[in-house]
C-alpha positions as CSV (number, residue, x, y, z in Angstrom):
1,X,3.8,6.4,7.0
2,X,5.3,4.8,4.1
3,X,8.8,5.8,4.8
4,X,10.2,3.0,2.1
5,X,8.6,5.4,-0.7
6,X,10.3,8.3,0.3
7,X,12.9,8.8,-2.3
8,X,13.9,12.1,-3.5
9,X,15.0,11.1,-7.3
10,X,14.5,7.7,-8.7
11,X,17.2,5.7,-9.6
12,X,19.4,5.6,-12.2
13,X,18.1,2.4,-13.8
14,X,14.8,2.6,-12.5
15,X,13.8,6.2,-14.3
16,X,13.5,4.6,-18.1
17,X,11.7,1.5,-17.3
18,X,9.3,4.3,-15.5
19,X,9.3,6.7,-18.3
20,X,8.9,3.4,-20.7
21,X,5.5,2.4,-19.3
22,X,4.0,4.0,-17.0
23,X,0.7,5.8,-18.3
24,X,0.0,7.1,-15.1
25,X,0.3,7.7,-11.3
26,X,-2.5,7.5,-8.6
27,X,-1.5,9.3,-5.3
28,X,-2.3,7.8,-2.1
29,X,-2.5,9.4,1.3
30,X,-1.4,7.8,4.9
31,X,-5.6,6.8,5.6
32,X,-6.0,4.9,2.2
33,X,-2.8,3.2,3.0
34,X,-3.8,2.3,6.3
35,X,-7.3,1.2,5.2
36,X,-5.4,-1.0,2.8
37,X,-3.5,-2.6,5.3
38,X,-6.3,-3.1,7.5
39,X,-8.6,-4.7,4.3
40,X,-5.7,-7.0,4.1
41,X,-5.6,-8.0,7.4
42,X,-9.1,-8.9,7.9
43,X,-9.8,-9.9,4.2
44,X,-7.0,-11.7,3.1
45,X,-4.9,-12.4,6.8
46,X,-1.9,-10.5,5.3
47,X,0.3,-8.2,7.1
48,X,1.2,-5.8,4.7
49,X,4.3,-2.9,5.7
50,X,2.9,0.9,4.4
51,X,4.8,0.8,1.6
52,X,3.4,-2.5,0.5
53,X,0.1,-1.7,1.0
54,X,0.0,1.5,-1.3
55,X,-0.4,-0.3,-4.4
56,X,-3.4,-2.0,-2.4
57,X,-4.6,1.3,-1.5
58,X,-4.2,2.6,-5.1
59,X,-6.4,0.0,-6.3
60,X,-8.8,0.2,-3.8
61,X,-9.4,3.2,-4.3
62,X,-9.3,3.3,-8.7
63,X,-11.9,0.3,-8.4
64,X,-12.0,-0.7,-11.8
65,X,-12.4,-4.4,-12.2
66,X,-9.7,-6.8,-11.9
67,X,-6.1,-6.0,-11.3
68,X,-2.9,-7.6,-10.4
69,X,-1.1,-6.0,-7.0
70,X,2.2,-6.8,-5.7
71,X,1.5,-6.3,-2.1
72,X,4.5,-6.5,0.4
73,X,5.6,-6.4,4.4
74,X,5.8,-7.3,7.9
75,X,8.3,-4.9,8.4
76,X,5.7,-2.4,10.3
77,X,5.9,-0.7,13.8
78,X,4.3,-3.1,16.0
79,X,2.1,-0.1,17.9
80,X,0.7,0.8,14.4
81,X,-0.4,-2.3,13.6
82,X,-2.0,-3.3,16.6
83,X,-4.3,-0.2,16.1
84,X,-5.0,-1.8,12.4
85,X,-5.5,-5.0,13.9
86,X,-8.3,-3.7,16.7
87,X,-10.0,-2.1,13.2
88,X,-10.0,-5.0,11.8
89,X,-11.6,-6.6,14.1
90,X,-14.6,-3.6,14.6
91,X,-17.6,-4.2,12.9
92,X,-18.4,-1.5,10.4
Protein backbone atom coordinates (compact mmCIF):
# COMPACT_ATOMS: atom_id res chain seq x y z
CA UNK A 1 0.00 0.00 0.00
CA UNK A 2 2.82 2.24 0.22
CA UNK A 3 3.30 2.92 -3.40
CA UNK A 4 5.64 6.14 -2.57
CA UNK A 5 8.32 3.45 -1.31
CA UNK A 6 8.39 1.47 -4.24
CA UNK A 7 11.61 2.40 -5.91
CA UNK A 8 13.67 -0.14 -7.70
CA UNK A 9 17.29 1.42 -7.04
CA UNK A 10 17.91 4.38 -4.77
CA UNK A 11 19.07 7.42 -5.99
CA UNK A 12 22.12 8.54 -7.03
CA UNK A 13 22.73 10.89 -4.11
CA UNK A 14 20.70 9.23 -1.79
CA UNK A 15 22.75 5.69 -1.82
CA UNK A 16 25.99 7.17 0.30
CA UNK A 17 24.16 9.06 2.83
CA UNK A 18 22.37 5.43 3.24
CA UNK A 19 25.48 3.40 3.10
CA UNK A 20 27.00 6.35 5.58
CA UNK A 21 24.58 5.67 8.39
CA UNK A 22 22.30 3.44 8.30
CA UNK A 23 23.05 0.50 10.86
CA UNK A 24 20.01 -1.24 9.91
CA UNK A 25 16.64 -1.76 8.27
CA UNK A 26 13.31 -2.94 9.82
CA UNK A 27 10.70 -4.29 7.24
CA UNK A 28 7.21 -3.47 7.51
CA UNK A 29 4.23 -5.11 5.96
CA UNK A 30 0.82 -3.35 4.49
CA UNK A 31 -1.11 -4.43 8.33
CA UNK A 32 1.66 -2.71 10.45
CA UNK A 33 1.46 0.16 8.15
CA UNK A 34 -2.15 0.44 8.38
CA UNK A 35 -2.16 -0.06 12.20
CA UNK A 36 0.22 2.79 12.23
CA UNK A 37 -1.98 4.96 10.44
CA UNK A 38 -4.84 4.08 12.35
CA UNK A 39 -2.78 4.68 15.99
CA UNK A 40 -2.18 7.98 14.51
CA UNK A 41 -5.50 8.81 13.79
CA UNK A 42 -7.01 8.00 16.90
CA UNK A 43 -3.93 8.79 19.06
CA UNK A 44 -2.49 11.73 17.77
CA UNK A 45 -5.54 13.05 15.13
CA UNK A 46 -2.95 12.77 12.30
CA UNK A 47 -3.72 11.60 8.83
CA UNK A 48 -0.77 9.92 7.81
CA UNK A 49 -0.38 8.61 3.69
CA UNK A 50 1.17 4.73 3.74
CA UNK A 51 4.39 5.72 3.08
CA UNK A 52 4.40 8.13 5.91
CA UNK A 53 3.23 5.92 8.32
CA UNK A 54 5.92 3.17 7.85
CA UNK A 55 8.47 4.75 9.93
CA UNK A 56 5.45 4.87 12.51
CA UNK A 57 4.85 1.30 11.91
CA UNK A 58 8.67 0.52 12.25
CA UNK A 59 8.77 1.92 15.52
CA UNK A 60 5.79 0.60 16.71
CA UNK A 61 6.62 -2.37 16.16
CA UNK A 62 10.87 -2.23 17.40
CA UNK A 63 9.32 -0.67 20.81
CA UNK A 64 12.29 0.35 22.34
CA UNK A 65 11.92 3.51 24.35
CA UNK A 66 11.94 6.90 22.85
CA UNK A 67 12.45 7.65 19.24
CA UNK A 68 12.18 10.48 16.84
CA UNK A 69 9.76 9.66 13.57
CA UNK A 70 9.21 11.78 10.72
CA UNK A 71 5.66 10.91 9.94
CA UNK A 72 4.04 12.25 6.65
CA UNK A 73 0.63 12.38 4.45
CA UNK A 74 -2.79 13.19 3.52
CA UNK A 75 -2.19 12.11 0.21
CA UNK A 76 -4.23 8.63 0.92
CA UNK A 77 -7.20 7.01 -1.12
CA UNK A 78 -10.14 8.37 0.50
CA UNK A 79 -11.94 4.56 0.60
CA UNK A 80 -8.87 3.38 2.54
CA UNK A 81 -9.01 5.70 4.98
CA UNK A 82 -12.40 5.72 5.78
CA UNK A 83 -11.99 1.95 6.72
CA UNK A 84 -8.95 3.26 9.11
CA UNK A 85 -11.08 5.79 10.39
CA UNK A 86 -14.22 3.27 11.31
CA UNK A 87 -11.10 1.25 13.23
CA UNK A 88 -10.24 3.99 14.91
CA UNK A 89 -13.12 4.55 16.17
CA UNK A 90 -13.91 0.58 17.38
CA UNK A 91 -13.23 -0.21 20.75
CA UNK A 92 -10.57 -2.81 21.15
Amino acid sequence: IADGLRVRVPGEQTWPVLQANVDRVVLVNDAAIRQAMQWALSELRLVLEPSGAAALAAALKESRGRCGVIATGGNVDPAMLARIAQRAASPC
